[in-house]
N, C-alpha and C positions, 0 to 999 in steps of 0.2 A: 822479350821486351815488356809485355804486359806483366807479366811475373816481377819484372824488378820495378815495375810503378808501383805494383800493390806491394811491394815490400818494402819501398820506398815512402809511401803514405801511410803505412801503417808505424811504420819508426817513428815518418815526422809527429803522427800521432800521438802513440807513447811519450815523447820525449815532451810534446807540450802538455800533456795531464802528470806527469811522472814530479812536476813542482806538487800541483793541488794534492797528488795522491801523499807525498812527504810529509806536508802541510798536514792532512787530515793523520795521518802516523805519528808523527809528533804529538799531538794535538789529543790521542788516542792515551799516548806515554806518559805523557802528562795528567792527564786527569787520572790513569791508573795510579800514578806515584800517589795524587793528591787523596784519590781512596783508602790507600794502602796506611796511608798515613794516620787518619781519622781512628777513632777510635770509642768502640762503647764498652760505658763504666758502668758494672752494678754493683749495689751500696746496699747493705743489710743497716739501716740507721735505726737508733731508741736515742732519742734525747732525752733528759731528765724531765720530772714532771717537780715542778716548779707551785703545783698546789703543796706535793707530798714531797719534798726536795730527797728523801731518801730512796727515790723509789724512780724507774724509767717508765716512758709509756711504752705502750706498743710497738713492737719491732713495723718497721717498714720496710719492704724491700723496693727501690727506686732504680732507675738507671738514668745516665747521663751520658752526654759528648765529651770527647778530648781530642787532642791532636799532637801528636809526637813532634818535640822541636830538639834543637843538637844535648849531647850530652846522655843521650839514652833519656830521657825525662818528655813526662806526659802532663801536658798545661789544660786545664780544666777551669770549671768554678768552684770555688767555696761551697756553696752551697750544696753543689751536689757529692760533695763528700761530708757534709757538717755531719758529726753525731754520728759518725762512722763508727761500727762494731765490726765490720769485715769489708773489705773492701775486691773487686776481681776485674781483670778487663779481658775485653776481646777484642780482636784484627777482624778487618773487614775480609769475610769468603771464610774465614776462617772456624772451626766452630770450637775448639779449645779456648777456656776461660784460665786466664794463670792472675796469680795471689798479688796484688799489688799494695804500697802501703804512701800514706802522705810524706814527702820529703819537707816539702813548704806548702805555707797558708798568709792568707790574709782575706780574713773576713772583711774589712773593711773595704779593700778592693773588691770580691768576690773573685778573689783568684786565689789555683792552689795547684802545687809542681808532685805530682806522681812518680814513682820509681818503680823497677820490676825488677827480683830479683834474678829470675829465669831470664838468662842473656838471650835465649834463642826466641825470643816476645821479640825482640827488636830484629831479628834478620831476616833480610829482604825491604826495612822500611826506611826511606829516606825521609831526614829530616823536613819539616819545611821552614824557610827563612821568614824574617818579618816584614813587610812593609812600611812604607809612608801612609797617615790618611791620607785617603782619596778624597777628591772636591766631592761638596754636592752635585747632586745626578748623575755621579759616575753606579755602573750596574756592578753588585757584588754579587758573589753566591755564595750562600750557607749550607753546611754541610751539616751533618747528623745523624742521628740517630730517635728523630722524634718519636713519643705513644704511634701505635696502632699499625704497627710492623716491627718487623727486625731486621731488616736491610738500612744500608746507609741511603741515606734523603737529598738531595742536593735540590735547591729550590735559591731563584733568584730576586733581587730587589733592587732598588733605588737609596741610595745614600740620601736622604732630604734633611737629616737636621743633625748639628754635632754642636753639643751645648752641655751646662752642668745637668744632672738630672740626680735624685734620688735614687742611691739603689737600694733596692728593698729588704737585701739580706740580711745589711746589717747597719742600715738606715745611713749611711754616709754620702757624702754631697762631693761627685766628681763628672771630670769629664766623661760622655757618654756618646756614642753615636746610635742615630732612631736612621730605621731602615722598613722599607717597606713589604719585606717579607712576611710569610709566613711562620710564626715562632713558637713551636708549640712545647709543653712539656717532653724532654728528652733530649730537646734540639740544646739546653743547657751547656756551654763547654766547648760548644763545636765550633769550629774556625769557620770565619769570614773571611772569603779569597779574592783578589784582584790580581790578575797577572801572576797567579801561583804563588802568590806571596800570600801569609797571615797580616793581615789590618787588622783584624778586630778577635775578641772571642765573644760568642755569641752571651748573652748573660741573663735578659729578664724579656718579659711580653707585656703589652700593654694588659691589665685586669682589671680596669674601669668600666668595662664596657661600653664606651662612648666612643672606640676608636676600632677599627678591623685591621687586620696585618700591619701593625705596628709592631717591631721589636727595637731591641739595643741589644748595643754591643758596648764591652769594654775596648777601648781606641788605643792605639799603639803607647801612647806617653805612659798611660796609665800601667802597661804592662811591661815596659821597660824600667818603668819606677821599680816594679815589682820584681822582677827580675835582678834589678844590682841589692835592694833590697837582702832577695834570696841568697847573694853570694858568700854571706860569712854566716848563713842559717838563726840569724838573731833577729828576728820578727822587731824590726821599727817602725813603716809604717808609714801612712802619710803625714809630714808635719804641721805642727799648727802654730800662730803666731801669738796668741796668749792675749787678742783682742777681737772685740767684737764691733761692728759697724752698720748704720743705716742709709738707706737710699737720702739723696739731696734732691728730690724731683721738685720741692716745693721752692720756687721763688723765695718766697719769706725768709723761710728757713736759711737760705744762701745767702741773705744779704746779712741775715742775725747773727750768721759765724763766720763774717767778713769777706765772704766771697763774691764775685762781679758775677754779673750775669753770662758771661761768656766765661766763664772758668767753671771745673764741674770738680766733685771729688764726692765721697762718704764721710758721712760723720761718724770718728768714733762713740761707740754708748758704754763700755764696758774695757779696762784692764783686769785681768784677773792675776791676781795679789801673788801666788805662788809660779806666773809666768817669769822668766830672765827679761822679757822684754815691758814688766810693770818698773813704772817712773821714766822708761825711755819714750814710750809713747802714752797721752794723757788724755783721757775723756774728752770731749770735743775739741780734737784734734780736726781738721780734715785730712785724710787720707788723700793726698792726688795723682801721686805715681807709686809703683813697686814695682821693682825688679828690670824698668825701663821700659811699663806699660803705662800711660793716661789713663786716671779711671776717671768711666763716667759717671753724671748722675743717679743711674741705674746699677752700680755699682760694676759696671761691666767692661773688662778689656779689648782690643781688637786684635784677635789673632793673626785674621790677615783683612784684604780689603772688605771682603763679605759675611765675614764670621765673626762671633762676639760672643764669649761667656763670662763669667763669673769672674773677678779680680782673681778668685781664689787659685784659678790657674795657676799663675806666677807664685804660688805657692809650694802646690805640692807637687811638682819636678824636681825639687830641693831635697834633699836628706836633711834627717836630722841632725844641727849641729852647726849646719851651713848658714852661713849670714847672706842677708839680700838687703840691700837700700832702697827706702822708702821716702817720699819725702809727702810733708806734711803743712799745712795750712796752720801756725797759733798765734791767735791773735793777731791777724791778719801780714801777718809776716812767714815766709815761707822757709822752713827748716827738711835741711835734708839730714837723717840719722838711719842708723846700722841696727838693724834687730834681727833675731834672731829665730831659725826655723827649730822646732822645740818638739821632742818626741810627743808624738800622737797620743791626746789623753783620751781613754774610755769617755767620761763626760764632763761636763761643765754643770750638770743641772746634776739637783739631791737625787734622782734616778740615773743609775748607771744605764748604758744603753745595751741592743740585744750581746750574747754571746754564745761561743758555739764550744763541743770540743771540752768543757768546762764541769766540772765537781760544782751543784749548790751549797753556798755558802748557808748554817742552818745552827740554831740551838736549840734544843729543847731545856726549857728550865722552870721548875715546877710544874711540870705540865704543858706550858705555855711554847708554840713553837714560833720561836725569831730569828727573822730572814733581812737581807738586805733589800731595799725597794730598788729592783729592777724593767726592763721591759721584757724579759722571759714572763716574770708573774705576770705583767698586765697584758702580753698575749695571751695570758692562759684562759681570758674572758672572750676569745675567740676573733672570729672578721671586725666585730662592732666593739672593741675593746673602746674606741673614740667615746661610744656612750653610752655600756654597760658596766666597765671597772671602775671601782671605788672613787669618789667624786676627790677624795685626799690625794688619790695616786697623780691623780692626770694634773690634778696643781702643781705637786711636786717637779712633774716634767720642766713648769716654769721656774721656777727658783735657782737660782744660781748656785752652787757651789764652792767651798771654800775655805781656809783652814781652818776655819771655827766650824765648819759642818759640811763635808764632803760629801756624804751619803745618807737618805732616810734609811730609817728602823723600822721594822712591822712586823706587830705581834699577829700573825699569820693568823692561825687557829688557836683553841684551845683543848686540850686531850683533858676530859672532865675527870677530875680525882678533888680529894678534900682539900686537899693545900689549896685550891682555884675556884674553891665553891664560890660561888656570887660572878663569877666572871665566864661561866659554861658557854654563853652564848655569842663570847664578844671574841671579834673575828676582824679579819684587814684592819688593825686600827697602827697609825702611824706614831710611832713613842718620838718627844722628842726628849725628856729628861730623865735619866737616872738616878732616886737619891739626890735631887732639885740640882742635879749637875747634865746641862747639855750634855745631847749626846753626838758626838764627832763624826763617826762612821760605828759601821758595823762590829768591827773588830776590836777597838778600843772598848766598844759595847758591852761584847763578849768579854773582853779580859777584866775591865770594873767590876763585872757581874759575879763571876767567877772570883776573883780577888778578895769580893766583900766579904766582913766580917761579924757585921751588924745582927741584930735583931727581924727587921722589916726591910724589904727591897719595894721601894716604891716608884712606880712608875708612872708617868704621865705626860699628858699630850698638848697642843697648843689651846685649846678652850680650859686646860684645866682638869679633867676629868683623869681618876687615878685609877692604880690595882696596884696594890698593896699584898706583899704575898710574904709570907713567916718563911725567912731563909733557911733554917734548921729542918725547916718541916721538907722545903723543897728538896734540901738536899738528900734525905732519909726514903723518901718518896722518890727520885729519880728512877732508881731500878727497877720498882714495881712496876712504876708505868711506863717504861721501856718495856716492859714485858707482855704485860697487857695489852698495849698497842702494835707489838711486834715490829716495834723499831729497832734497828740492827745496833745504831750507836744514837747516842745522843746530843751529837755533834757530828758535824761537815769533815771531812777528813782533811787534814793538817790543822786544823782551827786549834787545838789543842797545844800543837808544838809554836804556834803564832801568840798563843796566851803566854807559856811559857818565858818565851824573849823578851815579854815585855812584862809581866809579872813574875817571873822567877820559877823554876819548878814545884815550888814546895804547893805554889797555887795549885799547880795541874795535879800533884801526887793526891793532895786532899780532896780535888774535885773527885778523880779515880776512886778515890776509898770508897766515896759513898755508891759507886757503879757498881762495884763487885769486878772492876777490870784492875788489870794488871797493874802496878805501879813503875811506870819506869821513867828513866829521864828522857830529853830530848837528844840526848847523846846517841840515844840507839836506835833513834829513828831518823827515816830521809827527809834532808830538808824538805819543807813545804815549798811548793810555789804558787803563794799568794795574787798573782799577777793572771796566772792560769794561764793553760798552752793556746797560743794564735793559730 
């Protein structure tokens, strides 16, 4: 009798922990898949150096997070692949490292889809699904691979703020989510989990110093954009609407462009001339809906009852191509019109903005080496680029863009030879005219320059100040001082076959003569792509 009460109490026993033990087994299976899944990237990267544009720096060897989603493919960030020379990843427990290469990029996101060729990288790993964002103060956990070990990291946080934010890689304005974790170097790429599902990839850390365990994540919209993006491999990108707009905070203001104190919107400041959507929408316009969102004063949408970013939102969920309805405030009557979402331009301003992944675009002529003004060169002045590069560059960031002048010119350096005597010294200066003819961009730059036939190529800048350089001499002089300064070419590679199309061969053949290279047409070279890979 006592025999079968204790074996009776001990059943009923088992039977009521045997849920919680399932519970924790589960629970266990789970978090292993969610391991298994993760994944560390190491990156052998040399970007170009953008002083010497024909030359790389120093190799880096970095490592970053990823995390396996369907399709055999591996979601990461941009950045920790940018300026990749080799690329390898590893399985968590695992210590084999196999060859991996970029399928897709988008720097402007900071996202970028990994493949492996070695099918047996992927067995045994389940994918993982994506999520909803989560509300504020719901708890994530980050997963990784940050410095200062090599085991996978899992550390938790608080979801406190989902708003536009800056992202640093490559300076564009989107959705973001800030979490209260811990985000250190490595932790790059790694998934954000809720409920086993991916919400976010981990992307950048606060480096203000004014803030402690701050990080962001890219948020699901953004990487679903990305994703349909990826499906036909043709980098388009977030789009843009081909205007620009200011906050309405000031009373005055409101009532000066016809608006009641209880209605709110933005005022247009800018169409840009080569937009589809210039003459459909007009400089002090007010903007006061898109896409079925009220903007407000502050130029900001409500996502839901607690949340509010940037109008821009209702933008970039759109592909390029796609029209969205706007309606608009002119002259105090309200017009609703159809504009359009417009492939993602590089810039708006005479500085193109950063890029990855990229050939420096570069002439040497007469000595003299000319570059397009980018923000690779004016990182090249380091953390304090704000207020140690050239006082002409960081103008130029303000200046708009546009058919009559899309891009500055800058005579980078000078390589000292006699054709450039008088000008040894003179360095970053920003050209705006060729032969008293503006100069458009870079490339049309190149092709005038090369084209001419003249006597003297004179060059000069907005005060007026010239260099004046004997074209025959330059050209006769080219090879030497390729040589001496053991520059491999004298030119950006495809820059030549871009001159071509637009000045004809016989330019490029004659530029050739005087190098001592080969003469050939563009027939027997691969197209260029001037656009450069995303």
């Amino acid at each position: 009798m006592f025999t079968r009460i204790v074996i009776f109490i001990i059943s009923i026993w088992a039977v009521s922990l045997s849920p919680l033990t399932l519970a924790a087994s589960n629970d266990a299976k789970s978090l292993h898949r969610l391991k298994q899944a993760v994944i560390k990237i190491y990156t052998s990267q040399a970007a170009p150096d953008y002083f010497t544009p024909w030359r790389l720096l120093n190799i880096d060897q970095t490592s970053g997070s990823g995390v396996v989603i369907d399709g055999q493919r591996i979601l990461t960030n941009a950045h920790v692949i940018a300026d990749a020379r080799y690329l390898q990843v590893q399985k968590h427990g695992d210590p084999k490292k196999y060859l991996a290469k970029v399928a897709f990029v988008s720097h402007e996101a900071d996202l970028a889809m990994l493949t492996v060729d070695e099918g047996e990288f992927f067995e045994g790993l389940n994918a993982l699904k994506f999520g909803k964002l989560p509300d504020p103060l719901t708890e994530v956990s980050v997963f990784g691979y940050p410095f200062g070990g090599q085991s996978l990291s899992i550390t938790k946080g608080i979801l406190s703020r989902v708003e536009h934010q800056l992202y640093a890689h490559a300076g564009s304005f989107l959705l973001a989510g800030q979490i209260d974790a811990a985000i250190n170097p490595g932790n790059s790429g790694g998934p954000v989990i809720v409920g086993n599902k991916i919400v976010g990839i981990v992307m950048q850390a606060n480096a203000g110093g004014r803030a402690e365990n701050l990080g962001y994540f890219v948020p699901p919209s953004v990487i679903s954009h990305f994703l349909e993006d990826a499906q036909d491999g043709v980098f388009d990108g977030t789009p843009d609407i081909g205007f620009r707009t200011q906050s309405l905070e000031s009373p005055a203001a409101k009532r000066a462009h016809g608006l009641s104190d209880d209605e709110s919107g933005a005022l247009v400041t800018k169409v840009f001339e080569d937009s589809a959507n210039f003459g459909v929408v007009l400089v002090n316009d007010i903007l006061v809906n898109i896409d079925g969102y009220d903007i407000a004063d502050d130029q900001t949408i409500a996502l839901t009852d607690d949340l509010r970013t940037n109008f821009k939102f209702a933008v970039d969920h759109h592909q390029p191509g796609e029209s969205l309805p706007i309606t608009v405030v002119r002259r105090g009557e309200r017009i609703t019109l159809s504009v359009r979402a417009e492939p993602v331009v590089k810039s708006r301003t005479l500085v193109q903005g950063i890029q990855y992944d990229e050939v420096p675009r570069y002439l040497v002529y007469g000595g003299v080496v000319f570059v397009p003004l980018n923000m690779n060169l004016i990182k090249r002045w380091g953390r304090d680029w704000h207020s140690k590069a050239p006082v002409d560059f960081l103008q130029a960031r303000n200046k708009w863009s546009g058919p009559q002048r899309r891009e500055a010119v800058v005579a980078l350096k000078v390589l000292a030879a006699d054709v450039n005597l008088g000008y040894h010294d003179w360095k970053n200066w920003v050209v705006e005219s060729l032969n008293d003819e503006p100069i458009v961009d870079f490339t049309s730059f190149a092709a005038n320059l090369l084209a001419y036939d003249g006597e003297y190529v004179q060059l000069e800048d907005d005060q007026g100040y010239k260099m004046v350089i004997d074209h025959q001499d330059a050209l006769s002089q080219e090879r030497a001082i390729r040589d001496i300064y053991g520059l491999p070419n004298s030119f950006s590679k495809g820059l030549l076959d871009t001159v071509a199309r637009l000045k004809g061969d016989q330019v490029v053949q004659r530029f050739r003569s005087h190098l001592g290279a080969p003469v050939i047409t563009t027939s027997a070279v691969a197209e260029p792509n001037d656009a450069g890979a995303h």
